[in-house]
C-alpha positions in Angstrom: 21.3 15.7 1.4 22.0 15.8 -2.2 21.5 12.3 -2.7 18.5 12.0 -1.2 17.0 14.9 -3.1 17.9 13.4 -6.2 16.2 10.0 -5.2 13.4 12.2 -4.3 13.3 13.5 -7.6 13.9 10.7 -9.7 11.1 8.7 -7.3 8.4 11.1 -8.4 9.7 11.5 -11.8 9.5 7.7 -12.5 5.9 7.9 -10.8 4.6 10.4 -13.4 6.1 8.3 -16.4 4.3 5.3 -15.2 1.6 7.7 -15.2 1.6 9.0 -18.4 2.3 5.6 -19.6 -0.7 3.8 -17.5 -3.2 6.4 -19.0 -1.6 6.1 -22.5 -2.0 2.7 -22.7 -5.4 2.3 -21.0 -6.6 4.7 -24.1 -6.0 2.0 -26.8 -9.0 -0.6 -25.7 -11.6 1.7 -24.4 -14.4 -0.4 -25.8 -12.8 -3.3 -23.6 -12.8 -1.6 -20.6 -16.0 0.5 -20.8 -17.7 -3.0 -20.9 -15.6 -3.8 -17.7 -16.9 -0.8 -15.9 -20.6 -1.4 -16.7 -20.1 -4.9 -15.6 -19.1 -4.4 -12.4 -21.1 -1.4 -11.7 -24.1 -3.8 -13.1 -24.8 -1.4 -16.3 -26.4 -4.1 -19.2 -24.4 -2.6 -22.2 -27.8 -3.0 -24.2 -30.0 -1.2 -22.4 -31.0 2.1 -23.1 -29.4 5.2 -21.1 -32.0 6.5 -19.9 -32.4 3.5 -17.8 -30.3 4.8 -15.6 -30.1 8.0 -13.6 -26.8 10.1 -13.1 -23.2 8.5 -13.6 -24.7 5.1 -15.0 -26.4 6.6 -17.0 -23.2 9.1 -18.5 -21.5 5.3 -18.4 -24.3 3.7 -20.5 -24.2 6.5 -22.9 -20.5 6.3 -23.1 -20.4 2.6 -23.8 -23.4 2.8 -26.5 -21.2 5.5 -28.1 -18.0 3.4 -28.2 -19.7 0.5 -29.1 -21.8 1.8 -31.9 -19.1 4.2 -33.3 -16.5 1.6 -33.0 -19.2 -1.1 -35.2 -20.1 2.1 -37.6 -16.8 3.9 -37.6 -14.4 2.4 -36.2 -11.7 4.8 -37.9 -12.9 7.3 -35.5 -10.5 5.3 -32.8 -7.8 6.6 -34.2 -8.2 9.7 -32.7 -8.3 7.6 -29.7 -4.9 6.2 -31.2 -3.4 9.1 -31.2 -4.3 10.5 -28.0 -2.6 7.1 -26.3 0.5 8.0 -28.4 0.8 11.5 -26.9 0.9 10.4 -23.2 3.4 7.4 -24.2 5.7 10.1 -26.0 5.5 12.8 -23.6 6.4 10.1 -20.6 9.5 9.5 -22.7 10.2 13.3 -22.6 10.5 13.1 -19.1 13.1 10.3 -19.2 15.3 13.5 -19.5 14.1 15.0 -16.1 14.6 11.8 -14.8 18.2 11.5 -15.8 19.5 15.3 -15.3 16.8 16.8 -13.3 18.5 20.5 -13.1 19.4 20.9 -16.6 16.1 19.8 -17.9 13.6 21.6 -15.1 11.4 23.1 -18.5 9.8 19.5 -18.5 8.6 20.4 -15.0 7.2 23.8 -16.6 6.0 21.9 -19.9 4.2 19.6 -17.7 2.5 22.3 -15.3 1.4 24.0 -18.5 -0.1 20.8 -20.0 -2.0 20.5 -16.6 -3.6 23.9 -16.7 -4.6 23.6 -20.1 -7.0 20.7 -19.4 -9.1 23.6 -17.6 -10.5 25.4 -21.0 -10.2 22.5 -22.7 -12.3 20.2 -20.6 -15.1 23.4 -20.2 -14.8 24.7 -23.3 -14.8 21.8 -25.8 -16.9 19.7 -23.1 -19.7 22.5 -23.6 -19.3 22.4 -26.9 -19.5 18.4 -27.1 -22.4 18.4 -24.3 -20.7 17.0 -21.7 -22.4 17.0 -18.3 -20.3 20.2 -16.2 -19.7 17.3 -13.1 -18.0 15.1 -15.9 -15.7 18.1 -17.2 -15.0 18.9 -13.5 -13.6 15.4 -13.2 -11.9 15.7 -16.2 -10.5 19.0 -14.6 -9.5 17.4 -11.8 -6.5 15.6 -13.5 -5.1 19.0 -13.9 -5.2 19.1 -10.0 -3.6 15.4 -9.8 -1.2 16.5 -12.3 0.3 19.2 -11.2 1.1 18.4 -7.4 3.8 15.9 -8.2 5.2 18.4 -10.8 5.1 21.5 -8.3 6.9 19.5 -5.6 9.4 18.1 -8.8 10.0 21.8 -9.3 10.5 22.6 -5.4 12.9 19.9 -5.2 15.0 20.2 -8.5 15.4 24.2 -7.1 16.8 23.2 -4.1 19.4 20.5 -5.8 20.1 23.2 -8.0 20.8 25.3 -4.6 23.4 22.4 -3.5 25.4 22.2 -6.5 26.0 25.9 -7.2 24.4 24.9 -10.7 25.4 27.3 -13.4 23.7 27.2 -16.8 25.5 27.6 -20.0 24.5 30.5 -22.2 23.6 27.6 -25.1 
């Protein structure tokens, strides 16, 4: 039983860091793949947003955005930089969850707290950068995607903790 929990654990452990790392990677080219998107949802990068009604026309606006700040500011991408270097670093975090899942459980709780603080961030600082409410929903719904995997982490690291009689130190 122990065993399996632990390769329970260390299977959805290893599935958030490829997470984390998917999404911090795929933040680096965003001007690359926004063209990909409106190119297979038939957006013409060129044309103007209001060509388009509802979520092409969020996507056109996006991509003349990226594509006109990156020409005329591209240094702005490095807030965009930074943001991909946060997901990388906080997968690596979690190499410790992976390795000694008991003893390191306040990842699981670091992680859940990350996840609820997309909420106000995404409907906050959306409203504040006029972002449509349906996007900010989406963007809330990562909190949702988020924290399943780290409430079932935190269900199955309790009961391994259960099985081994773990005892913490006081240090």
């Amino acid at each position: 039983m122990e065993k399996q929990l632990l390769l329970k654990i260390r299977a959805l452990t290893a599935f958030y860091i490829f997470a984390l790392l998917f999404w911090g990677i795929t933040a680096f080219p965003l001007e690359s793949e926004i063209r990909i998107v409106c190119e297979i949802l038939g957006i013409s990068p060129e044309a103007s947003p209001d060509t388009y009604e509802d979520l092409k026309g969020w996507i056109a606006t996006i991509t003349n955005a990226v594509v006109n700040t990156n020409r005329d500011y591209p240094f702005l991408a490095y807030g965009t930089d930074w943001l991909a270097f946060s997901h990388l670093v906080i997968a690596v975090a979690f190499i410790g969850l992976y390795m000694k899942p008991v003893r390191n459980i306040w990842i699981v709780y670091f992680g859940m707290i990350a996840c609820i603080g997309v909420i106000p961030v995404a409907l906050i600082c959306g409203a504040v950068r006029d972002i449509p409410l349906w996007w900010r929903i989406v963007d809330c719904s990562f909190c949702l995607f988020g924290i399943i995997p780290l409430y079932l982490l935190h269900m199955y690291i309790k009961r391994l903790e259960k099985l081994i009689d773990y005892k913490p130190s006081k240090y």
